[in-house]
C-alpha positions, 0 to 999 in steps of 0.5 A: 230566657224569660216568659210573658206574665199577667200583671194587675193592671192588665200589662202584660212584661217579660219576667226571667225564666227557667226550664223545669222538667215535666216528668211523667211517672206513667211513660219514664223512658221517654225523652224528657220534656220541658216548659218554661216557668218564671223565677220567683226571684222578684221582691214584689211579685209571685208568679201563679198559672192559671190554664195556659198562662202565668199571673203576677200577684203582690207578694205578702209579708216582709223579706228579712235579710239573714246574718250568720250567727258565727263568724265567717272563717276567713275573717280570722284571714287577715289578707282576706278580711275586707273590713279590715283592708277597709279600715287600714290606712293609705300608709298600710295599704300602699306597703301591701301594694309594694309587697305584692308587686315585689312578689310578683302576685296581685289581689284576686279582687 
């Protein structure tokens, strides 16, 4: 689903969307009603409405990608520790190959 956006240079594109519920607090027996308002998921852009229609503006500022302060739980996984998979030799990965053909269960992956 997508909704017409207003861009600075006067073209008008097609961003992806979501329905939000409009809520009503003076009628809340009523059917829900809906609109379409697009997703804030674009590095560049921000989406504003003005009346009726929506407008892009350029986002300010930096993203910054988060790390997690503690290890995740399944490195201590050996099977489910892909940097390790990564960093193993042909030797290796071909023997974990052969084990798992002979068990009968393949990588989820």
């Amino acid at each position: 689903m997508t909704i017409a956006v207003r861009f600075p240079d006067g073209s008008i594109q097609n961003v992806p969307a979501q329905l939000r519920e409009i809520s009503d607090p003076a009628c809340p027996d009523t059917a829900p009603r809906f609109e379409r308002v697009p997703l804030n998921c674009d590095s560049n852009w921000t989406y504003h409405r003005r009346g009726e229609n929506w407008y892009a503006m350029p986002r300010v500022g930096s993203l910054s990608i988060l790390h997690p302060v503690a290890a995740e739980w399944w490195r201590s996984v050996a099977h489910m520790d892909e940097d390790a998979a990564n960093a193993m030799g042909p030797a290796k990965r071909l023997r974990r190959q052969r084990q798992q053909q002979r068990s009968g269960w393949d990588s989820a992956a």
